[in-house]
N, C-alpha and C positions, 0 to 999 in steps of 0.2 A: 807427284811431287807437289808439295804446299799443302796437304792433305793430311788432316789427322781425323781419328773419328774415337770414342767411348761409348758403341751402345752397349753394352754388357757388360761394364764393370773393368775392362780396362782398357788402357790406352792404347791405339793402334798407330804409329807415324806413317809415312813412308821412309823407307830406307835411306834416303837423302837428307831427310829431315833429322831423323834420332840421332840424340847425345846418347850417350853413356851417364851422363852428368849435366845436370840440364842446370843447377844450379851456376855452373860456370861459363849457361852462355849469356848470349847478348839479353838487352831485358825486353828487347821484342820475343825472342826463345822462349824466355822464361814465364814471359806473359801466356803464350802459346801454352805452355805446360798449366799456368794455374788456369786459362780456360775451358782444357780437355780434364782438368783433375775437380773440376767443380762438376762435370759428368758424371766421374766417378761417384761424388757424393751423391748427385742427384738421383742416380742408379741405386746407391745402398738406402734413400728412404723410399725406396720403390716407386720413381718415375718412370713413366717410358720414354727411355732418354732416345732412342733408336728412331722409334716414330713421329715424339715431338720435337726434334732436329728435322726431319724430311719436312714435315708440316710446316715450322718456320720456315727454311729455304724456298718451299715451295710456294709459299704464300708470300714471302720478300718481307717480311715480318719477326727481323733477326736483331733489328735498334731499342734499344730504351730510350733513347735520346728524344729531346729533352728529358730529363730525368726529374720529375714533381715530387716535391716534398711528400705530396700524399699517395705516392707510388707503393702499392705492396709489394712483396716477393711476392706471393700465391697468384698476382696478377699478370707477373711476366714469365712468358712460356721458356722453355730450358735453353733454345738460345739468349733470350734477353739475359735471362739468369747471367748464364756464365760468362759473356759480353761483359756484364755490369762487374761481377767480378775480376774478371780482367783487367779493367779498366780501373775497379778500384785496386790492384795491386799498382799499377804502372804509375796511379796517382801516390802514394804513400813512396814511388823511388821517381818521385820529381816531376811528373810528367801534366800541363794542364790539361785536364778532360774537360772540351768544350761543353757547353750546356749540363753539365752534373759538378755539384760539389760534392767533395770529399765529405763533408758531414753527413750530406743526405745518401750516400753510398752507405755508410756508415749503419744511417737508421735500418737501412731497407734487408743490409746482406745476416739472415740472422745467426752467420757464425763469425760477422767481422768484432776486429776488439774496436773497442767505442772509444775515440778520445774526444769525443767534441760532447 
């Protein structure tokens, strides 16, 4: 329980955890869904999302925070990745992300839409 994983392309819950419809849960849920579904992606441009998830955890190496203007993607490993992404979605439905702004989320995710 509290446990989700994507190393191959799709999403895994635990039983306890899965919607049917994840669009109508809470936006901690739905957060949860876009940072297992940024796996997904990270998996179709051929990451090894499987390995570099152990590797983060294992190293405790799973923050982007502070998040620097001059931060790349290609710099943060596919935890940071999908963290960041998560965090930009929960930012765009209200939520203040300490130490990252929304703009620089913005620059760094390269499939977010740009408004700044």
């Amino acid at each position: 329980e509290g446990v989700a994983m994507a190393p191959d392309g799709n999403i895994y819950f635990h039983p306890a955890d899965y919607l049917d419809d994840f669009s109508q849960g809470t936006l901690g849920e739905r957060a949860w869904f876009i940072h297992e579904s940024t796996h997904v992606w990270q998996f179709q441009q051929k990451m090894d999302v499987g390995i570099g998830s152990v590797l983060a955890y294992f190293t405790g190496n799973t923050s982007y925070l502070p998040l620097e203007s001059s931060t790349t993607w290609a710099a943060l490993n596919v935890e940071q990745q999908a963290n960041l992404v998560r965090d930009y979605y929960r930012s765009i439905n209200g939520v203040q992300v300490p130490g990252a702004s929304r703009c620089d989320m913005e620059w760094i995710i390269p499939f977010a839409e740009r408004e700044f």
